[in-house]
matplotlib code that plots the C-alpha trace (Angstrom):
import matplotlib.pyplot as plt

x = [159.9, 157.0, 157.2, 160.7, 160.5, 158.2, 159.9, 163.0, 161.0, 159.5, 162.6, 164.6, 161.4, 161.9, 165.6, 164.4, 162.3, 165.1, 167.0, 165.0, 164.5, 168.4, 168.2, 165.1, 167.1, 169.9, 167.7, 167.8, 165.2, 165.8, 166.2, 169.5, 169.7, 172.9, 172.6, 173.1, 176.6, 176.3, 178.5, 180.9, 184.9, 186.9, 190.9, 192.2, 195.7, 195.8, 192.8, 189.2, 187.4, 183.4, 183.3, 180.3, 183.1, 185.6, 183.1, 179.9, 176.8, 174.0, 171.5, 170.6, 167.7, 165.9, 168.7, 172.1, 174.4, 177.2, 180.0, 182.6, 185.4, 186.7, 190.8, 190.9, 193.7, 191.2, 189.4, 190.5, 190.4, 186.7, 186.0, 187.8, 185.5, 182.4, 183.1, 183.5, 180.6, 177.0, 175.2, 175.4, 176.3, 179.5, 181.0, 182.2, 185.1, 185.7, 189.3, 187.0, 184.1, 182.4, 179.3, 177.3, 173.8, 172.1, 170.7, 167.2, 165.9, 164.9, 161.0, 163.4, 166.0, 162.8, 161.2, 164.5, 164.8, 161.3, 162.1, 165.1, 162.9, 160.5, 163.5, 164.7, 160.9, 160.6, 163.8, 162.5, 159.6, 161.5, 163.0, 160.1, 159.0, 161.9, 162.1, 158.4, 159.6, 162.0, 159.9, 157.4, 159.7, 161.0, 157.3, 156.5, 159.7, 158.6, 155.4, 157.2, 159.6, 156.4, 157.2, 154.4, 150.5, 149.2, 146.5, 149.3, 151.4, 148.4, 147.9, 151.6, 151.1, 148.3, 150.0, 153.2, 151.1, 149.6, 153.2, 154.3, 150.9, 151.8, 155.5, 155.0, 152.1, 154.4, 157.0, 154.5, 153.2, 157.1, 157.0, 154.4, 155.8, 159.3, 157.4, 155.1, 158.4, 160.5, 157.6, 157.1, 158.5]
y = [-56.1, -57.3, -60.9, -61.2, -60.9, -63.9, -66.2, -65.6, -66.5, -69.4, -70.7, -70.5, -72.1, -75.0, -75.4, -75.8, -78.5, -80.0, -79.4, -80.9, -84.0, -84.5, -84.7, -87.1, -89.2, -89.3, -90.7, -94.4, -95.9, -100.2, -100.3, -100.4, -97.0, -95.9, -92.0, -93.1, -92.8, -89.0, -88.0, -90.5, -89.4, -91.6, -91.3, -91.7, -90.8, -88.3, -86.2, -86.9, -87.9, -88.7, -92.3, -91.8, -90.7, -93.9, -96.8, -97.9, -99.0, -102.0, -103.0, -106.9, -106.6, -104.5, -104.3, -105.8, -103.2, -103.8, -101.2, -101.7, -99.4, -98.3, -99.0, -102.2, -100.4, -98.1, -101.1, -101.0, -97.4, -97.1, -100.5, -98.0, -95.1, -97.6, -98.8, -95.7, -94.3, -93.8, -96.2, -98.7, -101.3, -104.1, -104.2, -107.6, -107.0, -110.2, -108.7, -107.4, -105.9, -104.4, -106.0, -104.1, -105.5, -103.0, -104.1, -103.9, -101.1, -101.3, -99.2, -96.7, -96.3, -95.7, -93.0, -91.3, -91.0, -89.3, -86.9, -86.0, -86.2, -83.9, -81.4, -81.6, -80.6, -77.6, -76.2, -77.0, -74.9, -72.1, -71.5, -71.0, -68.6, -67.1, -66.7, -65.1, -62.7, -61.5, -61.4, -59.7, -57.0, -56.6, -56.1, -53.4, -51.7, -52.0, -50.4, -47.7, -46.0, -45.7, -48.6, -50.3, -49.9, -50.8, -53.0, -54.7, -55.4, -56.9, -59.5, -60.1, -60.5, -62.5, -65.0, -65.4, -66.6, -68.5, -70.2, -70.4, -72.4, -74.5, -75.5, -76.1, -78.3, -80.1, -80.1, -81.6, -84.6, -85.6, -85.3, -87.8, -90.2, -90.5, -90.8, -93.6, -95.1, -95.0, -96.7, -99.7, -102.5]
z = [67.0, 68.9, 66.7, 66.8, 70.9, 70.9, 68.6, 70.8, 73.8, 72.2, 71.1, 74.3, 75.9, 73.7, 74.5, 78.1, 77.3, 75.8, 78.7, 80.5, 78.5, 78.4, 82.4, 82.5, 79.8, 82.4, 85.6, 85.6, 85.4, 85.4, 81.3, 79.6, 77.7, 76.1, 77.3, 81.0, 80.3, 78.6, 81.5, 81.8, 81.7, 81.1, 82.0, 78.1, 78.2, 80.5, 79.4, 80.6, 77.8, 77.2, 77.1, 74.0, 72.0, 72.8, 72.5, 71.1, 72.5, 72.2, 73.9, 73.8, 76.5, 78.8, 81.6, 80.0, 77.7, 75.8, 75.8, 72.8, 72.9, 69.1, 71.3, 73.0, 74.7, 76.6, 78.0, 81.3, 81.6, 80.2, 82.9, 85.6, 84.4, 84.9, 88.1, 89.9, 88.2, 90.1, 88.1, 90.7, 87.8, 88.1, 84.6, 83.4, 81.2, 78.5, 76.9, 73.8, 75.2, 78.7, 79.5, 82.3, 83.8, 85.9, 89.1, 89.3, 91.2, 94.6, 95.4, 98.0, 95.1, 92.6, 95.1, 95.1, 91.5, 90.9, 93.7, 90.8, 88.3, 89.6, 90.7, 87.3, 85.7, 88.5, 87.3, 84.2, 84.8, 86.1, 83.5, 80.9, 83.8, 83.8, 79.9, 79.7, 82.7, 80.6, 76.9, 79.0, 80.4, 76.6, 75.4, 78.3, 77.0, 73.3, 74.3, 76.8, 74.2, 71.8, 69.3, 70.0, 70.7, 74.1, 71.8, 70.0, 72.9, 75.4, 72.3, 72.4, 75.8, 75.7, 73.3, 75.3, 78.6, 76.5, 75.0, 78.1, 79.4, 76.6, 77.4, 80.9, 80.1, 78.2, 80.9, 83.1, 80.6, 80.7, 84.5, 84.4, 81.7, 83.3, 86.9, 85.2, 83.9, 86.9, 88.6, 86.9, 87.8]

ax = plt.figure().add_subplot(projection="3d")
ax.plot(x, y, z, "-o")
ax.set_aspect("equal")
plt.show()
C-alpha cells in the first residue's frame, strides 16, 4: 500500500511537470515554434476547431512559419483565426498557404513574458506541493488504521520529500531555461 501511494504521487508529480512544460512551450519567446498555436480555434464550418488539426506546420527560420491548411477552403477562416489571435503576428495569406513572421520582441514585452513564465512554474510548484500533501496524509492514514509501521512509513515519508525535492528542482531548471530563452535576444 505504502509503494503503491508513492508511485501515485510520483506519477501525478510528473504530469505536472508536464503541465507545466506544455505552458512554457506556449510563452513566446521570438522563435518560430509550431505549438504557439496549441490553442488556436478556428471558425471551420460552424464549429470551433484546433487549427493543429486543419493545417500543417514548418518552420524555414528562426521567426518565419508556414501554416498549410489540409482545405484550401478554410484559408481564410484559419487567416481570421490568426489575426485575432494574441500572438501579435500579421499573417500574409498567398491563396495556398499562410505565412506568419513574428515581430521581434520588444525587452518590456520580454519582461512580461517571464513574469508568465515564472507564474506558470509557481503553479507548477504548487501543485507537486499539493500532490505530496495529499500522499502524505494517505501515508499518516496507512500508519493510523494499523497497516503500516511507524518505521516503514517515516521511510516512505522520507522518500516522498525527497521526490518531491526532486521535481520542483526540476521545475526550477525549466524556470531558468525558458527565462534564459525569453531573454536572449
Amino acid at each position: 500500500m505504502i509503494k503503491e501511494t508513492l508511485a501515485e504521487a510520483t506519477e501525478k508529480m510528473d504530469k505536472a511537470i508536464e503541465s507545466t512544460k506544455d505552458h512554457f512551450a506556449n510563452v513566446r519567446t521570438g522563435r518560430a515554434n509550431p505549438s504557439l498555436f496549441a490553442n488556436i480555434m478556428v471558425d471551420y464550418y460552424g464549429s470551433p476547431t484546433p487549427l493543429q488539426q486543419l493545417a500543417s506546420f514548418q518552420v524555414p527560420e528562426a521567426r518565419t512559419l508556414l501554416v498549410t491548411p489540409y482545405d484550401r477552403s478554410a484559408l481564410s477562416a484559419i487567416e481570421s483565426a490568426l489575426r485575432n489571435s494574441d500572438l501579435g503576428a500579421n499573417p500574409a495569406n498567398d491563396g495556398n498557404i499562410i505565412r506568419i513572421v513574428l515581430p521581434e520582441l520588444t525587452e518590456e514585452r520580454r519582461k512580461e513574458y517571464v513574469k508568465v513564465v515564472k507564474s506558470d512554474a509557481e503553479d507548477g510548484k504548487v501543485s507537486v506541493r499539493n500532490i505530496r500533501r495529499k500522499a502524505k496524509e494517505t501515508l499518516e492514514k496507512i500508519q493510523k488504521d494499523g497497516e503500516a509501521g511507524e518505521d516503514e512509513v517515516r521511510a516512505a515519508l522520507t522518500e516522498l520529500e525527497g521526490v518531491t525535492k526532486k521535481k520542483v528542482e526540476e521545475i526550477d531548471a525549466l524556470l531558468a531555461a525558458k527565462e534564459k530563452e525569453l531573454l536572449e535576444v
